[in-house]
PLY file of the C-alpha trace (Angstrom):
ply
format ascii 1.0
element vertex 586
property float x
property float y
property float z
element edge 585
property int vertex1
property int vertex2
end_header
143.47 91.78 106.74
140.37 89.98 105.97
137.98 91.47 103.25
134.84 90.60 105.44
136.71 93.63 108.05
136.75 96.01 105.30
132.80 97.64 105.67
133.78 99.13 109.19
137.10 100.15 107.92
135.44 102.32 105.33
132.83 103.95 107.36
136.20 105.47 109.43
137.89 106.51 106.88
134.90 107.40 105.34
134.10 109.96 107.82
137.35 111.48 107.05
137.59 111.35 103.55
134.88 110.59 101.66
136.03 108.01 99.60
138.59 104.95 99.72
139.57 102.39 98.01
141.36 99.05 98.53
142.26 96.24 96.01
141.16 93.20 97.59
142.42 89.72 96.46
140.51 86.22 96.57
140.53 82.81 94.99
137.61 83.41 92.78
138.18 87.14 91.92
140.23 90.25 92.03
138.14 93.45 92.87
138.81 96.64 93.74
136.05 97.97 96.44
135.28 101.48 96.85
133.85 102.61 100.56
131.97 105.70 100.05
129.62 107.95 102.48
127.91 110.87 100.55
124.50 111.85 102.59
122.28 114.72 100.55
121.43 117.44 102.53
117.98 117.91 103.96
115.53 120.64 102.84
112.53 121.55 104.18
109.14 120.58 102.37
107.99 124.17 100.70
104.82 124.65 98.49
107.51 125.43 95.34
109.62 122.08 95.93
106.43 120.15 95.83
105.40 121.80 92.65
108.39 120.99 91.18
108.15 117.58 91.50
107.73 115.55 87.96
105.18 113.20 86.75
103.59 112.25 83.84
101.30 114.31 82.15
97.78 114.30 83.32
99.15 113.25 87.34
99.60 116.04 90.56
100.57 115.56 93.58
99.71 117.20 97.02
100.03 116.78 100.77
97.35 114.31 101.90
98.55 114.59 105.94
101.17 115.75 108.06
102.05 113.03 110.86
105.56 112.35 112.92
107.80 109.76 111.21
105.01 107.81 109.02
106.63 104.73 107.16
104.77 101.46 106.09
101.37 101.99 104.82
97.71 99.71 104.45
94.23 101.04 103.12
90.98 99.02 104.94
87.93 98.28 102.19
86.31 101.52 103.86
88.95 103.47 102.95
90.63 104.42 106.29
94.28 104.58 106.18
96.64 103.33 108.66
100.53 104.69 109.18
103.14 102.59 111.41
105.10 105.70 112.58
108.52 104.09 113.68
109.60 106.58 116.29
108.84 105.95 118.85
106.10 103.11 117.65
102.79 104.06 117.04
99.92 102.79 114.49
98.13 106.03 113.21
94.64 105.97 111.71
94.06 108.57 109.03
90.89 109.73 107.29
89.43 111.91 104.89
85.84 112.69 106.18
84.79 115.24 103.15
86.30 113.69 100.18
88.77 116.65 99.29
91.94 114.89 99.12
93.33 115.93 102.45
93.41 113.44 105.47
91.03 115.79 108.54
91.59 112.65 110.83
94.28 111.52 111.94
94.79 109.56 115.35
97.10 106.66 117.55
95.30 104.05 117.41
98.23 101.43 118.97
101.43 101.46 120.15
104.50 98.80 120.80
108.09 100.24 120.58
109.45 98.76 117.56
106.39 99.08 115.47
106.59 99.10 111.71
104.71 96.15 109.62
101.22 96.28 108.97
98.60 94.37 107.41
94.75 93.89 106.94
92.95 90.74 106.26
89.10 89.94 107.01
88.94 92.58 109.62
91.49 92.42 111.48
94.95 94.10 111.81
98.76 92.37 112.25
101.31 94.53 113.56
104.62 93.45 113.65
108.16 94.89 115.80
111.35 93.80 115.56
110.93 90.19 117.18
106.95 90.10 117.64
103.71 90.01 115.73
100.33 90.87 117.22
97.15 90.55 115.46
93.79 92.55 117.20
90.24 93.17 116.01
89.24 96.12 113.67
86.18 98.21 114.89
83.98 100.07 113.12
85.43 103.64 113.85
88.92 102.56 112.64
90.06 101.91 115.98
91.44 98.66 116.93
91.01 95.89 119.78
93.07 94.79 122.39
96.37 93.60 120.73
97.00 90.11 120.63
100.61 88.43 120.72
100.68 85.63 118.19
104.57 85.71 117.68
107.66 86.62 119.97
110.71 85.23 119.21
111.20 86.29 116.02
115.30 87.04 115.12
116.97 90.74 116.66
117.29 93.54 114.54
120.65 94.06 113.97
121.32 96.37 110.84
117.74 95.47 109.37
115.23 95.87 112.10
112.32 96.82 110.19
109.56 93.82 109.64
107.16 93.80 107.17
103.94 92.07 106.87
101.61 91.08 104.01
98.71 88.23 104.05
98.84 86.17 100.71
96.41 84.61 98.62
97.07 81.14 100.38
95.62 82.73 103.44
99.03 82.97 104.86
101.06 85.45 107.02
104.26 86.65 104.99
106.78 87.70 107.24
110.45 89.60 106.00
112.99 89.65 108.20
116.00 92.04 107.13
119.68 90.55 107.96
122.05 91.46 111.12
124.37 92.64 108.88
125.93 93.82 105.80
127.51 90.35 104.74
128.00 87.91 106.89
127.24 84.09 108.30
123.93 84.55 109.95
123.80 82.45 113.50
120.14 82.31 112.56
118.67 81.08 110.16
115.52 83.04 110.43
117.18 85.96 109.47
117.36 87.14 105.98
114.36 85.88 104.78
110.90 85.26 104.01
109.03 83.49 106.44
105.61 81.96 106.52
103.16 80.85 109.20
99.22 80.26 109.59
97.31 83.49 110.74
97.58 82.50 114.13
100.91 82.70 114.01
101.79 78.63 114.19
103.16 76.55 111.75
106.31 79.34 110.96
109.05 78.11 108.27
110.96 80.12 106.03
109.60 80.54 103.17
112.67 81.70 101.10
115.94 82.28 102.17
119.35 84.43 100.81
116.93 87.65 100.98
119.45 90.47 102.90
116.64 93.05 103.16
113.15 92.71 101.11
111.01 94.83 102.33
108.67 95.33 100.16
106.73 92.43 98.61
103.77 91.18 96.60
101.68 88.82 94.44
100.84 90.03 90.58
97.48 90.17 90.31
96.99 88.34 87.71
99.54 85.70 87.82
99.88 85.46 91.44
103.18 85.38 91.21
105.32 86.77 94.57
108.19 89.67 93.97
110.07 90.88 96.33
112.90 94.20 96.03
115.88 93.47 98.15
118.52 95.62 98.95
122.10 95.22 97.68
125.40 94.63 99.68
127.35 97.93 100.98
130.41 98.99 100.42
130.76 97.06 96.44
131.40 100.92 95.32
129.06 103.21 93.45
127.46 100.57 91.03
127.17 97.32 92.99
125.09 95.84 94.13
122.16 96.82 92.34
119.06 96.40 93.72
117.14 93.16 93.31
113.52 92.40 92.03
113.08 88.72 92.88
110.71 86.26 91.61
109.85 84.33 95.18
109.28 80.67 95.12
109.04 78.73 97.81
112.20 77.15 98.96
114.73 79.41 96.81
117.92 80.87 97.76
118.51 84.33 96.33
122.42 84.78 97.22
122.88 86.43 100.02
125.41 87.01 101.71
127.84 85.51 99.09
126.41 85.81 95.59
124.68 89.10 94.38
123.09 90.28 90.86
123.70 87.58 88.22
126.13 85.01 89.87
128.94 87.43 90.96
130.99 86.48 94.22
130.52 89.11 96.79
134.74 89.59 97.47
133.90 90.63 101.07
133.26 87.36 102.90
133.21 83.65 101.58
130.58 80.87 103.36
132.04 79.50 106.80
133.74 76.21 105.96
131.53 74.74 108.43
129.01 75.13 105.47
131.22 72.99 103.46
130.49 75.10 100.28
132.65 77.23 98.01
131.45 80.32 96.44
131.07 78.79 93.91
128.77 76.22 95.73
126.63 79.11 96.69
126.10 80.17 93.59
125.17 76.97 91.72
122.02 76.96 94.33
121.25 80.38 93.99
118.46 82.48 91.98
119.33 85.04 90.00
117.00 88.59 89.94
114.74 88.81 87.32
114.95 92.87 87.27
117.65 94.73 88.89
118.17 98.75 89.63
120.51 101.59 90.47
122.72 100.69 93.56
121.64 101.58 96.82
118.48 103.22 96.07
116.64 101.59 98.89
113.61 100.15 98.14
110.94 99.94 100.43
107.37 99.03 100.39
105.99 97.95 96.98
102.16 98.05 95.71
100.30 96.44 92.83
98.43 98.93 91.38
94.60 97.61 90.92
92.81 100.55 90.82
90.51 101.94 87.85
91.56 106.39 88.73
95.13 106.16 86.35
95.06 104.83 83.07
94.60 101.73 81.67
98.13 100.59 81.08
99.06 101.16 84.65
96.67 98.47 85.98
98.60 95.47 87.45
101.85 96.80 87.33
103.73 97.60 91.15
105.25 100.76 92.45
108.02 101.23 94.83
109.06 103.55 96.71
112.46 104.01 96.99
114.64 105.76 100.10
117.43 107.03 98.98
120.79 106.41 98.88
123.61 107.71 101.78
126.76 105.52 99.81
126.81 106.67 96.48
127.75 109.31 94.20
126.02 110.72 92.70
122.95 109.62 95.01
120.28 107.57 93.52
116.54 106.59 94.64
114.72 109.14 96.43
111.88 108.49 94.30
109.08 106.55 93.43
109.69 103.93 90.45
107.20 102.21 88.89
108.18 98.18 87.65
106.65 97.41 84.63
104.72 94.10 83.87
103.76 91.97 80.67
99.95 90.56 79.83
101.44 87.28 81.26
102.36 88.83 84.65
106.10 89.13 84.03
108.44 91.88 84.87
109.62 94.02 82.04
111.52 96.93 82.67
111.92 100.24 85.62
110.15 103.62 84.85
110.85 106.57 86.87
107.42 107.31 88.05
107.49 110.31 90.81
110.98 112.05 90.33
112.56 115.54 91.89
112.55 114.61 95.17
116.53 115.36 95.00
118.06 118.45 94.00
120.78 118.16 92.08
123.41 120.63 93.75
120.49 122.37 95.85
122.16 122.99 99.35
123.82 126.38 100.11
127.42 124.84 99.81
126.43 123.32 96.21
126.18 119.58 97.61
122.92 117.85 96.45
120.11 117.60 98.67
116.92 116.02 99.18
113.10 116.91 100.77
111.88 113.54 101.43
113.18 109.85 101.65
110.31 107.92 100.68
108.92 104.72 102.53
105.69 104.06 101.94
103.03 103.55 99.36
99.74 101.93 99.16
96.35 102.31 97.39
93.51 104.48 98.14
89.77 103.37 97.72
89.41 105.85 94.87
92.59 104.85 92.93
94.71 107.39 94.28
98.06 106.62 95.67
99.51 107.28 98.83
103.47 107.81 99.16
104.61 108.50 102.72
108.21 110.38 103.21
109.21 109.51 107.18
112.09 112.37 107.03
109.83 115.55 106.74
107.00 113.57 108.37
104.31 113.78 104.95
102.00 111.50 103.47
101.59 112.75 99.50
98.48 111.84 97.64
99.13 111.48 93.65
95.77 111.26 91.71
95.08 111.58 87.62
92.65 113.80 85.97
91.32 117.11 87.14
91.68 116.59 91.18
92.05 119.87 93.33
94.79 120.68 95.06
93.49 120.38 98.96
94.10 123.90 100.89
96.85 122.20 103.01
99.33 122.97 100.26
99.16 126.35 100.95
98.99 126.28 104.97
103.01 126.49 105.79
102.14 129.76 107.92
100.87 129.84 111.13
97.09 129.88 111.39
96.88 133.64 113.37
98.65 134.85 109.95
96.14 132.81 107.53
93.19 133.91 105.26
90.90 131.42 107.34
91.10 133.76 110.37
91.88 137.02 108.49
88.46 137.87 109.68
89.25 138.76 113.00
88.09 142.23 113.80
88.73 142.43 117.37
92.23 141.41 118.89
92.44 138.67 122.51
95.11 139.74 125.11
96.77 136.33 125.83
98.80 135.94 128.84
100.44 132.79 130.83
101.59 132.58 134.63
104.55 130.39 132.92
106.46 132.49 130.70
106.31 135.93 129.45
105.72 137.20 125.83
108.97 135.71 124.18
110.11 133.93 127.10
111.96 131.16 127.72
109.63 127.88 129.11
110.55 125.75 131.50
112.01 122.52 130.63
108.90 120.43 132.50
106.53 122.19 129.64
109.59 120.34 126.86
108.56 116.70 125.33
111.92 116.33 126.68
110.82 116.20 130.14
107.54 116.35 132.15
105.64 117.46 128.45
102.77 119.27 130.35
100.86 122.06 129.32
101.65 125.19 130.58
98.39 127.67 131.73
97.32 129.82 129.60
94.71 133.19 130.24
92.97 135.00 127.84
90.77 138.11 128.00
89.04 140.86 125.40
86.26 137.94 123.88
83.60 139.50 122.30
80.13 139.45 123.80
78.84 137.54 120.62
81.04 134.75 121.02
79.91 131.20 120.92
83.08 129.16 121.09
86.60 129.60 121.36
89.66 127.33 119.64
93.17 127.19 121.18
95.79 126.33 118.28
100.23 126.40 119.48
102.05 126.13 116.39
105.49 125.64 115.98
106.59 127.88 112.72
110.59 127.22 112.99
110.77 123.37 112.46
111.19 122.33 109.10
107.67 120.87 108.52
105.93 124.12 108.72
104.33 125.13 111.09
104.37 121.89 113.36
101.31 121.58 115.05
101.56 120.41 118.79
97.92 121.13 120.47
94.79 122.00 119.31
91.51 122.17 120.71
87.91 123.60 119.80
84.14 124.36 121.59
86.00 126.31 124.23
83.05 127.81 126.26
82.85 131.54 125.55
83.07 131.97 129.60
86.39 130.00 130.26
89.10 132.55 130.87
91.53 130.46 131.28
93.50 126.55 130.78
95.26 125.44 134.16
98.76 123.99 133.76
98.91 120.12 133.01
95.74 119.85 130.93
94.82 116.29 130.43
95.55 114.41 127.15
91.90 113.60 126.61
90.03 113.83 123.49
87.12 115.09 125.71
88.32 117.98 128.14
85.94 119.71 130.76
86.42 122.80 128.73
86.00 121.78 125.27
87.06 119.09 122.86
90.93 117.98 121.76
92.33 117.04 118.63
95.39 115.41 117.20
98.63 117.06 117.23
101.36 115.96 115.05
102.50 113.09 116.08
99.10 111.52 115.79
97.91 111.95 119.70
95.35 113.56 121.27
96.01 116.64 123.14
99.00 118.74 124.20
102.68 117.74 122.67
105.42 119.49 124.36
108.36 121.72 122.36
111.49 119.34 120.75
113.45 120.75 118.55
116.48 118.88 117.75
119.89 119.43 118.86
121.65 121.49 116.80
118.78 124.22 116.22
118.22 127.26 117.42
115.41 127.90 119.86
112.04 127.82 118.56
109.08 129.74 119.08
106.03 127.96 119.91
103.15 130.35 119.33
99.55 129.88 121.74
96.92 131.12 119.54
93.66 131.80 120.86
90.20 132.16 118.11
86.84 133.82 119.48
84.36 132.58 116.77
80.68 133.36 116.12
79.36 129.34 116.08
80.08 125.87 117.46
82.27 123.60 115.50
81.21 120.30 114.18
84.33 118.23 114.08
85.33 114.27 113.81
86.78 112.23 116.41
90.71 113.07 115.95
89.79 115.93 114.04
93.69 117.52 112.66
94.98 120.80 111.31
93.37 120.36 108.28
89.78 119.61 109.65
90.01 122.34 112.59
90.87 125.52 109.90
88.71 123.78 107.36
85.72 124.51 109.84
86.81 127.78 111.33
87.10 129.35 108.32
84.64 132.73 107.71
83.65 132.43 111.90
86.46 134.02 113.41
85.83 137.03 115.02
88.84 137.74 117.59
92.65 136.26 117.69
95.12 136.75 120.07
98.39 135.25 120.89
101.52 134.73 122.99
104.58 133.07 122.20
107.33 131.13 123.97
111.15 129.76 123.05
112.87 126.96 123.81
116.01 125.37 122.84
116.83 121.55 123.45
119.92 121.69 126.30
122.54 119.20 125.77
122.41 117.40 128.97
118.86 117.03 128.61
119.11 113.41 129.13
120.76 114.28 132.45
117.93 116.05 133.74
114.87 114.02 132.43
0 1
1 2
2 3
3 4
4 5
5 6
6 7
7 8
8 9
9 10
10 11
11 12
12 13
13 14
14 15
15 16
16 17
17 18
18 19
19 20
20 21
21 22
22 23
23 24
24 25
25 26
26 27
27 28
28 29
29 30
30 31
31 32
32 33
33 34
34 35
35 36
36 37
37 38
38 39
39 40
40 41
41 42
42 43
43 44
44 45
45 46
46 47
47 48
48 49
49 50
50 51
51 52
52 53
53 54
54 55
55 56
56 57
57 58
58 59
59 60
60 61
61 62
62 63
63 64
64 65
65 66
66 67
67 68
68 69
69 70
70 71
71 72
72 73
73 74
74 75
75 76
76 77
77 78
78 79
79 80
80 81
81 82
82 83
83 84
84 85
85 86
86 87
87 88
88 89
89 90
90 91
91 92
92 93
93 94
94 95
95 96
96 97
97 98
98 99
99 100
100 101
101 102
102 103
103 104
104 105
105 106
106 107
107 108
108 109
109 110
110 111
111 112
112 113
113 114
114 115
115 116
116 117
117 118
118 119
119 120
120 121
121 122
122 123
123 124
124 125
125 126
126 127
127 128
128 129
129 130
130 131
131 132
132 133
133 134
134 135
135 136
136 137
137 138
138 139
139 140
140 141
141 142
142 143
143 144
144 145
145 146
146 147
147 148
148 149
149 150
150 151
151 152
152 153
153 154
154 155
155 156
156 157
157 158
158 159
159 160
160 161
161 162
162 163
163 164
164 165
165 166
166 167
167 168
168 169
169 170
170 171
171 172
172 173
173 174
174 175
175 176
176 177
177 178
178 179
179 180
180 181
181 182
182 183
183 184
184 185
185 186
186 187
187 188
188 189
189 190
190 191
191 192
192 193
193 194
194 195
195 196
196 197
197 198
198 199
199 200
200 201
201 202
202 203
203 204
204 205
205 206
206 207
207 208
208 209
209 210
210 211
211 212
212 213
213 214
214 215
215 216
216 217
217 218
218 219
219 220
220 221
221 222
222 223
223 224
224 225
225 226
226 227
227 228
228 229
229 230
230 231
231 232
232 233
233 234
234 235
235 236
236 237
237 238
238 239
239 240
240 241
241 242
242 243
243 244
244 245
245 246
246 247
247 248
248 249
249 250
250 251
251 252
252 253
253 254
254 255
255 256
256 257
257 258
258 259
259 260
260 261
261 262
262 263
263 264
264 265
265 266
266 267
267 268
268 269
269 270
270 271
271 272
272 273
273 274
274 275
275 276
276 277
277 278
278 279
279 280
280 281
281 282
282 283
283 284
284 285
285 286
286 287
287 288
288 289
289 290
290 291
291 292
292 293
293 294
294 295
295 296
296 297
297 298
298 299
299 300
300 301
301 302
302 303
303 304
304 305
305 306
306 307
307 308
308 309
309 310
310 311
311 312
312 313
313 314
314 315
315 316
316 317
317 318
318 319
319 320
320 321
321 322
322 323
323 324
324 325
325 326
326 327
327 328
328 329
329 330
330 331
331 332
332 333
333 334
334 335
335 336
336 337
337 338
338 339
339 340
340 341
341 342
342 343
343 344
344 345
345 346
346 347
347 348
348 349
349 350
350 351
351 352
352 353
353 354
354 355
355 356
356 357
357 358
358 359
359 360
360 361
361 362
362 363
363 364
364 365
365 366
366 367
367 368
368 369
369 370
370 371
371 372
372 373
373 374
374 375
375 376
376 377
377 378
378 379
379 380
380 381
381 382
382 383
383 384
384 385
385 386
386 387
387 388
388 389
389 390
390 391
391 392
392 393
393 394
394 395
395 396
396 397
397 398
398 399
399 400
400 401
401 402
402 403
403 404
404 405
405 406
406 407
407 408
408 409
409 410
410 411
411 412
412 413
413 414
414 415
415 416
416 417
417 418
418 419
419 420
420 421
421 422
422 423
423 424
424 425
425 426
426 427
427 428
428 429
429 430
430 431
431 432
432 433
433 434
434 435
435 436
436 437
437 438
438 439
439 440
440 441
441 442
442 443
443 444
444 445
445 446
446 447
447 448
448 449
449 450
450 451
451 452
452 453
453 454
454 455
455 456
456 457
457 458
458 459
459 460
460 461
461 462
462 463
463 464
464 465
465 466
466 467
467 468
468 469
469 470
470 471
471 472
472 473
473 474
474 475
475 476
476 477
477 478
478 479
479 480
480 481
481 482
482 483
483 484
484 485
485 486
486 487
487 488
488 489
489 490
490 491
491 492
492 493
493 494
494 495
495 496
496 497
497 498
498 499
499 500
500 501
501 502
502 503
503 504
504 505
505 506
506 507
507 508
508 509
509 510
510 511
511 512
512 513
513 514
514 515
515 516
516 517
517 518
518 519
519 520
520 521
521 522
522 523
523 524
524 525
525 526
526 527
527 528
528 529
529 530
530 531
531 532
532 533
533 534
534 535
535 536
536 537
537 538
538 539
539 540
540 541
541 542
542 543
543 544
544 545
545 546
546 547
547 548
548 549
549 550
550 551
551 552
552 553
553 554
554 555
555 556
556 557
557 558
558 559
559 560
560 561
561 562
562 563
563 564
564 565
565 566
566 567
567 568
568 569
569 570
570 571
571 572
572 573
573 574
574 575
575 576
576 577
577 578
578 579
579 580
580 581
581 582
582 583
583 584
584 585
């Protein structure tokens, strides 16, 4: 048997297992390789896990937004915040209108399946999928123009699908594209590398090459030097390969797929003799990491830090944020790290920066488990940083100095049940011609399937009503509660919502804001698979005023503004449970 075979031979008996081994015999080395598959559990976000988290004194963290899926992340010079949300491919815009550390705004601003790297340079956006990149104009409200195709052939996905995008100093566009595979003799040799091309897309060469997965990249800001972390080879066992910090220079080779850390022959494969190289060939032309770190720790984006909010001494060094492992035990990353740098603008050492993430032994069966697997980070106009986790579908804001904790850390109930409508004094009988009180709804109401609205009746408002806010919440998903339509300035004399209302920021019967996956207006129940059903509560608020809310107004911004003018609350509620021939039936 070949050692190149071995990867897929290891997930299998993996699966089974847990852990093999086999003693694999070359020319240039004797190795014994250790397949492993150890995936920490998932918990759910709660108010204590979060508090729990550690940083260094004088730091705190808190929820800045609550958005489906959000991964890569880029701050504009005003300060509005932008998301790629992978699944199913949307660019989010996010704001924070009043300054209290909580995005209110939060709202799709484009979409192309695939989407994930982002960039901003002299007012305009690039947006890059698997094998395009599109570049449109940024408007003054954070919304963007039409989208503009400037690249479309660049390599398939394969195992690394994920793009990134960054605009350097030269002026240029900085493209990473992620290998096909674990190891292996790429057909292309776009893939597994840096490339570079003018803004307009043109004049695209690689840039640097031997690059398996390098994600997130960078210039120092003082030396303008370009790092890069790039993920190690699979299936090396618990402590290879580590994970790389490379210096980038134009024309290198960094090893991949045959060399990895500092000159060690990856035992797996050897280089096609087509190449006419040895290993040892390979290595004589490769770069060697200037930093390296735990094993499959997954790095992912990675910021320079040039704001003036944390102290001194953090100023020009990078942070990454790192996924998490799913191959090693016991599991590394699930943090964010912070790389120290030298006066000169050279890397020094690693420094855990936001840990506790993973919980050492914290599922129910004593495995260890995890409540986020971190993607992004980027800057905030203020100096704050921004840390998105894609799994439990947060962005976290960590800040220095004496910064409140914004009231979305404490909003995990649903909003009939909170102290910003424990006002109430009078209750709203809420009825709907589509399900009864605990009933089952119909699959064409499901995300699923149709995803329309189902009508919804309400009487018992009182006479000194001026508006009226519909809120369904979703309490039994793990991000709680998930918030899938809300809308405000109801007129007091609208009894009712007719089925299928339309997904319109501006409705004939009041005004709609963003539900949590970043759109406007109604999102249908989907709970996964394996759950059982949900209940998806329709909350209707009777309150004494006329809310003054932002385009894409969230959550946050809605209970922020209803807070001390709700007079009446009412509600119904309604299961459902994903079928498993939904697919079928769609």
């Amino acid at each position: 048997m070949r050692a190149k075979f071995l990867p897929s031979l290891f997930v299998i008996l993996g699966l089974v297992c847990g852990v093999q081994t086999f003693q694999a015999q070359k020319k240039t080395t004797d190795v014994t390789i250790t397949g492993r598959i150890y995936e920490p559990a998932k918990l759910d976000p709660t108010v204590q896990r979060i508090k729990s988290l550690k940083l260094s004194a004088g730091f705190q963290i808190a929820k800045f937004a609550e958005i489906s899926s959000p991964r890569m992340l880029t701050v504009a010079p005003d300060g509005t915040i932008y998301a790629s949300l992978r699944n199913p491919g949307r660019l989010a815009m996010l704001k924070d209108t009043d300054g209290d550390g909580a995005a209110d705004v939060q709202k799709v601003v484009a979409e192309k399946e695939g989407l994930h790297g982002i960039a901003i340079h002299d007012g305009k956006m690039y947006i890059a999928t698997v094998t395009e990149v599109f570049v449109a104009d940024m408007k003054r409200d954070g919304s963007l123009g039409a989208l503009k195709m400037i690249m479309r052939d660049l390599p398939d996905g394969g195992q690394h699908p994920n793009r990134t995008l960054a605009i350097g100093k030269d002026n240029m566009l900085y493209i990473s594209v992620g290998s096909t595979c674990n190891a292996c003799h790429e057909t292309n040799t776009e893939s597994a590398t840096i490339l570079r091309a003018d803004l307009d897309g043109k004049n695209r060469k690689i840039f640097a090459s031997g690059l398996r997965n390098t994600i997130g990249f960078g210039w120092h800001p003082i030396s303008s030097k370009m790092f890069g972390m790039d993920h190690g080879i699979d299936w090396l066992g618990d402590n290879e390969q580590k994970e790389e910090l490379n210096e980038l220079v134009e024309g290198a080779k960094y090893g991949w797929a045959y060399i990895y850390a500092d000159g060690k022959i990856n035992p797996q494969d050897e280089p096609p003799a087509e190449l006419g190289l040895t290993n040892e060939d390979w290595a004589r032309q490769s770069v060697n990491p200037v930093l390296m770190y735990t094993a499959h720790a997954a790095p992912m984006q990675m910021l320079f830090y040039t704001g003036a909010q944390f102290p001194a001494e953090y100023r020009n060094d990078a942070f990454v944020a790192f996924r998490g492992s799913w191959n090693r035990l016991p599991p590394s990353g699930y943090e964010v790290v912070r790389v120290r740098f030298d006066n000169a603008g050279n890397p020094t050492r690693f420094e855990p920066f936001l840990t506790g993430f993973l919980v050492e032994g914290g599922s129910p069966d004593g495995k260890d488990a995890h409540f986020a697997r971190l993607a992004g980070v980027a800057q905030m106009r203020d100096g704050s940083l921004l840390v998105s986790d894609d799994t439990n579908s947060i962005i976290y804001r960590v800040s220095y100095g004496k910064t409140a904790i914004p009231p979305i850390m404490s909003r995990e109930d649903i909003s009939i049940k909170l102290a910003e409508t424990a006002n109430a004094r009078q209750t709203i009988q809420v009825k709907s011609s589509a399900f009864t009180n605990m009933g089952m709804l119909a699959d064409k109401y499901s995300a699923y399937f149709q995803d329309v609205s189902p009508e919804i009746s309400w009487t018992g408002i009182p006479n000194n009503a001026k508006s009226l806010v519909l809120m369904m919440e979703d309490p039994d998903a793990s991000l709680k509660p998930v918030t899938h339509w809300i809308m405000a300035n109801i007129s007091p004399n609208i009894t009712n919502l007719p089925e299928n209302v339309m997904k319109t920021e501006k409705y004939v019967a009041g005004i709609q804001g963003a539900n949590h996956t970043g759109k406007i207006g109604y999102y249908g129940p989907m709970p996964p698979p394996a759950d059982k059903p949900h209940n998806y509560h329709f909350q209707v608020f009777a309150l004494d005023t006329m809310l003054d809310l932002p385009s894409g107004f969230n959550r946050q911004a809605l209970l922020d503004a209803m807070k001390g003018h709700v007079i009446a609350k009412g509600e119904i509620i309604g299961t459902y449970q994903r079928k498993p021939d939904y697919r079928e039936k769609k």
